[in-house]
C-alpha positions, -999 to 999 in steps of 0.1 A, spaced: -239 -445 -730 -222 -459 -764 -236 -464 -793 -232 -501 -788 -251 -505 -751 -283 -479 -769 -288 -504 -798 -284 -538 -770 -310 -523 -748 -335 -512 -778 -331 -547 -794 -338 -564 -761 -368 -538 -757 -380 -549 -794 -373 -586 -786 -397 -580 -751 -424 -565 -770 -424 -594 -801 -423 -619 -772 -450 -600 -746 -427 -598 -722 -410 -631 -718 -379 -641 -732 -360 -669 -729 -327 -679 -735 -333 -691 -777 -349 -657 -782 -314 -636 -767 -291 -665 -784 -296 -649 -818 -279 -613 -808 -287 -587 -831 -267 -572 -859 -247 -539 -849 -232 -519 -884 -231 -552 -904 -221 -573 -872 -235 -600 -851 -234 -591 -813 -241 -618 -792 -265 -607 -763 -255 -647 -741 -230 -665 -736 -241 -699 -726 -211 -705 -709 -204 -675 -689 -240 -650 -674 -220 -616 -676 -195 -619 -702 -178 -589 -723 -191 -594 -762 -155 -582 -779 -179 -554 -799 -183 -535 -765 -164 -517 -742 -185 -526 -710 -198 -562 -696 -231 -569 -707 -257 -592 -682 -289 -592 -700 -305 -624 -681 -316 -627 -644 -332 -651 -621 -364 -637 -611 -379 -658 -577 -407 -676 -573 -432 -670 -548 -423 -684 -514 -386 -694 -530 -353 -685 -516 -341 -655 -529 -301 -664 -534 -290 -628 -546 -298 -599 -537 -310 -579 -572 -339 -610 -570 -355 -584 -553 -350 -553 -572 -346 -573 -610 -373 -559 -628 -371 -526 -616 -335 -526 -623 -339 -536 -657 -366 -510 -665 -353 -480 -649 -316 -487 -649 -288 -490 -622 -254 -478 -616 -268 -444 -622 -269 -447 -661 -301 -436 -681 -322 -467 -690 -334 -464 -727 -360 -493 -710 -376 -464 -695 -410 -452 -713 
């Protein structure tokens, strides 16, 4: 994992922590500062977008489903556990 994607996912774990586990999309507009640079962690426009900073795409919000809702994609299921323990077969720095 780069540099870059280490520092996103330990920001976002700070932000989680500050917030008790709920953020919403004012806390992630701010981004976080990355050797003396703003990386933005939304785009408002676009939900997986490629910040120009990174080498990868970065989609750091989900749509979790309410009880008894339709569940339109399939990671609804599987969000938080993919968040936490990482998917694609890359290490999760959200682990522990």
């Amino acid at each position: 994992m780069s540099k870059t994607t280490v520092t996103t996912i330990k920001d976002v774990k700070r932000l989680d922590t500050l917030k008790g586990g709920v953020l919403d999309s004012a806390d992630l507009a701010v981004g976080f500062e990355f050797r003396g640079e703003r990386i933005p962690l939304i785009n408002p426009q676009r939900g997986i977008f490629k910040p120009r900073q990174m080498s990868h795409l970065l989609s750091i919000k989900t749509v979790f489903p309410r009880t008894g809702a339709r569940v339109w994609y399939d990671d609804q299921r599987e969000a938080h556990r993919q968040i936490y323990t990482g998917v694609h077969g890359h290490r999760s720095e959200l682990a522990g």
